[in-house]
N, C-alpha and C positions, 0 to 999 in steps of 0.2 A: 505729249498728252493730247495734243490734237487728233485725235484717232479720228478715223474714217471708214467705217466697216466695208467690208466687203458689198458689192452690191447685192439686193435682197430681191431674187429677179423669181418669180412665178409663170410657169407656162400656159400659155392662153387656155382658155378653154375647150379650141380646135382640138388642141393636144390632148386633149385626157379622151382615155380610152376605154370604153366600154365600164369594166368592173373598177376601175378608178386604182388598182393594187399597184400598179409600178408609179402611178403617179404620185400616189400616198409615200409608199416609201422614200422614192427619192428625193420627194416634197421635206418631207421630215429630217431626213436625214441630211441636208441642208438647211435645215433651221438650225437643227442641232448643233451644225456645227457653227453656224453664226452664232447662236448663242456660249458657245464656250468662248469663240475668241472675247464676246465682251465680257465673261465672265473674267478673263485672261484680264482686259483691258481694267474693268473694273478692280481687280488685286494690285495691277503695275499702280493703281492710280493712288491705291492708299501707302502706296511708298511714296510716289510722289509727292504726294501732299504732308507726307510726314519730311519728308529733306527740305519743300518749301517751306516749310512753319518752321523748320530748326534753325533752315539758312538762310531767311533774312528775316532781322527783326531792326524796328524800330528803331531810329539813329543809324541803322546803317547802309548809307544809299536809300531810305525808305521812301523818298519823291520816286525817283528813278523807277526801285522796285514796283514801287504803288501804281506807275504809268505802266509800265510793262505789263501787269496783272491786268489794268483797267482792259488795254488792249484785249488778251484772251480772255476775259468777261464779256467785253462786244461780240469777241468770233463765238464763244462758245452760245453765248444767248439769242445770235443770227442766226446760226447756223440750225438752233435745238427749234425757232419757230420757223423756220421755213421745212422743219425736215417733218412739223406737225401735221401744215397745211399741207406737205404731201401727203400725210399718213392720213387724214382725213378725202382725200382727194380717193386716195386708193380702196377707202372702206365702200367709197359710193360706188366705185366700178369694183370689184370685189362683189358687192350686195347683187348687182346686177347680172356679172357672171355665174355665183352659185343660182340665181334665177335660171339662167341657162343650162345648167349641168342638170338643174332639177329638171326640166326636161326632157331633159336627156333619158335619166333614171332618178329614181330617188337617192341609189345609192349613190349616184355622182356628184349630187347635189350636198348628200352629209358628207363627203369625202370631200369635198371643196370648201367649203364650211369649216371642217376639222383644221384644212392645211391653213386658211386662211386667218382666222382665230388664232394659231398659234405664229404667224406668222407677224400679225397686227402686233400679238401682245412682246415680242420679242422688238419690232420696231419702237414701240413707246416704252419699252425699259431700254433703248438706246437713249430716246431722248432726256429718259427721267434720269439716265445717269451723267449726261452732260451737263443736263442742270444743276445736279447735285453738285457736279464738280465749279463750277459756275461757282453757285452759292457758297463754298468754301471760300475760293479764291475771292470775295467780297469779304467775308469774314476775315480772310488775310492781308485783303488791302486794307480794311478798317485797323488792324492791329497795326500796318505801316505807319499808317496817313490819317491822322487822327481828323482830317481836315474833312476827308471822304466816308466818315459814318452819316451824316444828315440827323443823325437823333440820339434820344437818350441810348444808355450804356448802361446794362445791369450786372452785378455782380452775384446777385443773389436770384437762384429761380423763381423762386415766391413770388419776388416782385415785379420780374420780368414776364410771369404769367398773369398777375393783377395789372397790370402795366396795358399788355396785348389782348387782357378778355375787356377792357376800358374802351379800348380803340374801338375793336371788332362793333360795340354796343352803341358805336357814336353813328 
C-alpha cells in the first residue's frame, strides 16, 4: 500500500503550440490515466484495509502490530505533507505559466488552465487518499494498542458528536 504514482509531469509552456489541441489531449489523456491507476489503487486499498482489520486484532501480537502501523502512519503522513507543499509550490508556477500562455493567445491561456485544474485536482485526491488511508490505520492501531488512542472512546454517535461539537466550541 505504499503506492507511488506515476510521475505527474506537465510540458513547459515553450511546448504548447499555437491552438493548444495536441497539448490538451495528450495533457488529459495522461491525467486520465493517472487518475484511473489511483482509482485502481484506491479499490486495492479497501481490500487491504479489510484483511488488516480482519488479521490482527487485539491480543494478538497487537504491540508489534501497533508498531508496525505506527510506522506506515509516519511514512504515509510524511510523505502526504511534503507531496502538499509540492502541490502548492506547483499552483504558484502553474498561475504564472497560464499568465504566459495568456499571452500567448487567450485560447492557450484557458487550455492551460483547463490542463492544469485537472491536474491539481487529481494531485490532492492523491494526497486526500493517503491520508485517508493514514487515518484508518490510526483507527487500527487504536483497536491494537489501547495504550495509543490519547482519548475518550465512543460507542454511540450521539455522543461522539456532542463530544467533538464540545471541543470544536472550546
Amino acid at each position: 500500500m505504499l503506492w507511488k504514482p506515476t510521475a505527474a509531469l506537465r510540458a513547459p509552456v515553450s511546448a504548447f503550440e499555437a491552438d493548444g489541441i495536441k497539448f490538451r489531449s495528450e495533457s488529459l489523456a495522461q491525467i486520465a490515466q493517472l487518475e484511473a491507476d489511483l482509482d485502481a489503487w484506491i479499490v486495492e486499498g479497501v481490500a487491504v484495509k479489510r484483511n488488516l482489520w480482519n488479521g490482527f486484532r487485539a491480543g494478538e501480537e497487537s504491540e508489534v502490530g501497533a508498531q508496525i502501523i505506527g510506522t506506515f502512519i509516519d511514512a504515509y503522513e510524511a510523505n502526504a505533507l511534503s507531496e502538499a507543499k509540492d502541490i502548492a509550490r506547483m499552483q504558484k508556477s502553474f498561475k504564472r505559466d497560464q499568465k504566459a500562455a495568456a499571452r500567448m493567445s487567450a485560447t492557450a491561456g484557458r487550455v492551460l488552465k483547463e490542463v492544469d485544474d485537472r491536474l491539481l485536482a487529481y494531485l490532492q485526491r492523491t494526497v486526500a487518499a493517503r491520508l485517508d488511508y493514514a487515518l484508518f490505520m490510526r483507527a487500527h492501531r487504536a483497536e491494537l494498542d489501547p495504550e495509543s488512542r490519547g482519548g475518550p472512546t465512543f460507542d454511540n454517535p450521539d455522543e461522539l458528536e456532542k463530544y467533538l461539537l464540545s471541543v470544536a466550541a472550546e
